[in-house]
C-alpha positions in Angstrom: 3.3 -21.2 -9.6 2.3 -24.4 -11.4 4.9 -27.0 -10.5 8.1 -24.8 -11.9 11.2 -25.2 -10.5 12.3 -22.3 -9.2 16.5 -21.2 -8.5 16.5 -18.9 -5.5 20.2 -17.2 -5.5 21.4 -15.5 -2.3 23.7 -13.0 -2.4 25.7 -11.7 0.1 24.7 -8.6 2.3 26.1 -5.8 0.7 28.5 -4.1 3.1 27.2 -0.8 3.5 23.8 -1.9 5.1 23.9 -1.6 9.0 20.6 -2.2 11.4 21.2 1.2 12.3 19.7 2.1 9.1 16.4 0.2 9.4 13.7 2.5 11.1 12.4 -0.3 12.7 15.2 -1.6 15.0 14.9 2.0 16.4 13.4 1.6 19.4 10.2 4.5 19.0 9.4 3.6 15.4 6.0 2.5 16.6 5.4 5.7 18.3 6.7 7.8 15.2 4.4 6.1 12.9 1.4 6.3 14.8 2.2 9.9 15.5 2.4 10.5 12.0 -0.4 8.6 10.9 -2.7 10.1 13.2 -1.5 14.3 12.9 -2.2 13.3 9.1 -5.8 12.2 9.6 -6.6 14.2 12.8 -8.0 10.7 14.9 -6.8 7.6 16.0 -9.3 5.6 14.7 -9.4 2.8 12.6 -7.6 3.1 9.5 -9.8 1.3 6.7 -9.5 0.3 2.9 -11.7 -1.2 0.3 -11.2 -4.1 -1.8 -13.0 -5.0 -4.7 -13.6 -8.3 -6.2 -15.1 -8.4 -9.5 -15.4 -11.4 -11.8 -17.8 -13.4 -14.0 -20.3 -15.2 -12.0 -19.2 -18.8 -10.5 -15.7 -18.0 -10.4 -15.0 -18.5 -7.4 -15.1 -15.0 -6.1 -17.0 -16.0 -2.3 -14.6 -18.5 -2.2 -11.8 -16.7 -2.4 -13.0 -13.9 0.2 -14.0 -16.6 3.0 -10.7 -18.3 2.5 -8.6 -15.0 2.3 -10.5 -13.6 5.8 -12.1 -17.0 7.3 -9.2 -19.7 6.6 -11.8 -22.1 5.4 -13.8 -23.1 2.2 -17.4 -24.3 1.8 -18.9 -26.1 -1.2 -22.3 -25.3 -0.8 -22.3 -21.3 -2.0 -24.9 -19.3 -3.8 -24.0 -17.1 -6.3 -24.4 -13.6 -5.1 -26.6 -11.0 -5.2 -25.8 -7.8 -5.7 -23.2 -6.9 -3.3 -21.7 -8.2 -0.1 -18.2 -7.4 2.3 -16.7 -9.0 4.7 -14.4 -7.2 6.9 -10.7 -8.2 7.9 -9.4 -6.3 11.1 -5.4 -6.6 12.1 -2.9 -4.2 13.3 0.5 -3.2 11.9 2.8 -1.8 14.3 0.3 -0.9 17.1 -2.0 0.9 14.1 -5.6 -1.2 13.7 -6.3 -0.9 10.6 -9.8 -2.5 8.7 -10.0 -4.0 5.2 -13.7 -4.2 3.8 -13.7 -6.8 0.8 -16.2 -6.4 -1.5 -18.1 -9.5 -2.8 -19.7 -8.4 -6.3 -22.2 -10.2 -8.4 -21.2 -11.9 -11.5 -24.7 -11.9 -13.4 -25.4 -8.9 -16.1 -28.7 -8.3 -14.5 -27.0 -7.3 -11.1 -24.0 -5.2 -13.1 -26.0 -1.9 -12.4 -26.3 -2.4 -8.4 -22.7 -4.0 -7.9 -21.0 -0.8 -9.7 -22.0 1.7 -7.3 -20.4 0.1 -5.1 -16.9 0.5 -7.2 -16.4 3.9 -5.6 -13.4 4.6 -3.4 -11.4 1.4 -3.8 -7.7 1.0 -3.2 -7.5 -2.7 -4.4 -9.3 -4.1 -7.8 -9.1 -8.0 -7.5 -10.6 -9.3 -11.2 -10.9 -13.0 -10.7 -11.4 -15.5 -13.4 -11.4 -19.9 -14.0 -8.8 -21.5 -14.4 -10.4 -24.3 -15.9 -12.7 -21.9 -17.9 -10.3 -19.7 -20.4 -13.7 -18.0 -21.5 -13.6 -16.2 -18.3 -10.4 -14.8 -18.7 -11.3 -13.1 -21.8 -14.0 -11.3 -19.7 -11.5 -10.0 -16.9 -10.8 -6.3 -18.9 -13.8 -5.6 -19.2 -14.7 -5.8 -15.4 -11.5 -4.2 -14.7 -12.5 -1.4 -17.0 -16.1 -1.1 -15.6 -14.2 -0.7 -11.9 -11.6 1.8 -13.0 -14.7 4.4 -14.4 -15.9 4.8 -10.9 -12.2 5.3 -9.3 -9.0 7.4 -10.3 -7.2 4.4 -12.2 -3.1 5.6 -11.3 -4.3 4.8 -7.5 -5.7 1.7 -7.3 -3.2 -1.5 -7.2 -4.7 -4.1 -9.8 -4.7 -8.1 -9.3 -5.7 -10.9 -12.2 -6.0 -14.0 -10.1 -6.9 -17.4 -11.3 -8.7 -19.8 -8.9 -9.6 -23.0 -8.9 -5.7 -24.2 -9.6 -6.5 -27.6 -8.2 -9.0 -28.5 -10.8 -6.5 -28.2 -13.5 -3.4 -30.4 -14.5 -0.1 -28.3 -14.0 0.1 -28.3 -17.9 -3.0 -26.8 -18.4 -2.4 -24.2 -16.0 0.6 -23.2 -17.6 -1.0 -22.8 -20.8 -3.4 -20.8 -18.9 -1.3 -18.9 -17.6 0.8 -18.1 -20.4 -2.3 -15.8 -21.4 -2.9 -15.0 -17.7 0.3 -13.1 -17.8 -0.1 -11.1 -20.9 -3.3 -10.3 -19.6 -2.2 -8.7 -16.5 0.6 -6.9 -18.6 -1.9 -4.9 -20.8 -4.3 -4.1 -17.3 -1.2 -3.3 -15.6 -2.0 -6.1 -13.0 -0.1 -8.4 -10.4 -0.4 -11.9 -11.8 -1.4 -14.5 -9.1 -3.0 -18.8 -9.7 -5.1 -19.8 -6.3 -6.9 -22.5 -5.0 -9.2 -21.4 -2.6 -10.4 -25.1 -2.0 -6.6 -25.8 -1.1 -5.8 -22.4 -0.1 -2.8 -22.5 -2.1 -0.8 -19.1 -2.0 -4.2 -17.4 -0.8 -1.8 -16.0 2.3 0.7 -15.2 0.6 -1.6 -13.1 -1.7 -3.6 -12.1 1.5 0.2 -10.8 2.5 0.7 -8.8 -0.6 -2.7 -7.0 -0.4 -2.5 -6.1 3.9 1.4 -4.9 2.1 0.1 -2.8 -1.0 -3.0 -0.7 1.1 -0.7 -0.3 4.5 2.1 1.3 2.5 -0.3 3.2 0.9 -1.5 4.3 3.9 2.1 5.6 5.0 2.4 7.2 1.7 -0.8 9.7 2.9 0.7 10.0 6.4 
C-alpha cells in the first residue's frame, strides 16, 4: 500500500475449469438469484445493510463516507454529532440493494447516543490517523464497544487508516507495521486511505458492496 513493489505472478488456467461451470455465463442466473433471494425474504424490495463507522473524533470518519458514497472530499467539516448515514443505492445482478453508512461521533460525551445505534450491523469500519499513532491505540476499544451491541462471528471487521497523503511512505510503513498486528488481534481486514486523494477508497468501497452482497446470498 505505501509505495511497495509488488510481483503479481500469473499462472496458467488450470485445465479442468470450463465457462460452463460459472453460474453466471448461464443464461437465467439473474432470474435464479432473484428467485431465490426473494422466496427467502417473502418481497422484492430493497435489500439493505448497515455499516458502521466508528473512530476517535477528527479522524477522518465524514471524510471517508462522502468520498466512499459522493466521489468527492470537502475541507470544511464539523465534527459530528451524535449520529448521522448516508445511504448508497446500486444493484447487483438486477437485485437493488441499499447500504446505510453510519457516521458516529468521536467525542466521549456523545459515546452514549452513537452506541444505540451499533445495533444490527453487518460491517464495523474502525477508522484511525495515520499521522496520529495515538488513535490507533484507541481502535479496540471502539471495536469492542460495537461488537457488545451485535453478534461478533457475523459482522465483517475493517481497520482503515486515512489521511495516507499526509504521511511520508516511510512513516506509513511504520504505521502500518502496527496497523497490521492490530487488525490480526480484532480479526480485521487491514486497509491505508486517503480520502483527500481517494486513494484505494473504491477499491475498499468494492470489498465492502463484495462482503454484505455475499452475505446476503448466504441467507438466500
Amino acid at each position: 500500500h505505501c509505495g511497495k513493489t509488488v510481483k503479481i505472478i500469473l499462472t496458467p488456467i488450470l485445465e479442468w475449469y470450463t465457462p460452463e461451470a460459472c453460474l453466471q455465463f448461464k443464461d437465467n442466473f439473474h432470474a435464479q438469484l432473484r428467485t431465490a433471494c426473494q422466496q427467502s425474504t417473502g418481497t422484492a424490495g430493497l435489500k439493505i445493510s448497515k455499516v458502521v463507522v466508528v473512530g476517535d473524533v477528527y479522524v477522518g470518519k465524514t471524510s471517508l463516507i462522502h468520498r466512499f458514497c459522493k466521489d468527492r472530499f470537502e475541507r470544511d467539516y464539523k465534527a459530528t454529532i451524535g449520529v448521522d448515514f448516508e445511504m448508497e443505492r446500486f444493484e447487483i445482478v438486477g437485485i437493488p440493494y441499499n447500504l446505510q453508512i453510519w457516521d458516529t461521533a468521536g467525542q466521549e460525551k456523545f459515546k452514549c447516543i452513537a452506541s444505540a445505534y451499533y445495533r444490527g450491523a453487518e460491517v464495523i469500519i474502525t477508522v484511525f490517523d495515520l499521522a496520529d499513532i495515538q488513535t490507533l491505540d484507541h481502535t479496540k476499544q471502539w471495536l469492542e464497544d460495537a461488537l457488545r451491541e451485535n453478534e461478533p462471528n457475523s459482522i465483517f471487521v475493517f481497520l482503515v487508516g486515512t489521511k495516507k497523503d499526509l504521511v511520508s511512505d516511510a512513516v506509513c510503513e511504520r504505521t502500518e507495521l502496527d496497523a497490521i498486528r492490530f487488525a490480526n488481534d480484532m480479526q480485521a481486514e487491514y486497509w491505508s486511505v486517503s480520502a483527500k486523494t481517494g486513494k484505494l477508497l473504491q477499491r475498499l468501497k468494492r470489498q465492502v458492496l463484495q462482503d454484505v452482497f455475499l452475505s446476503m446470498l448466504g441467507r438466500c
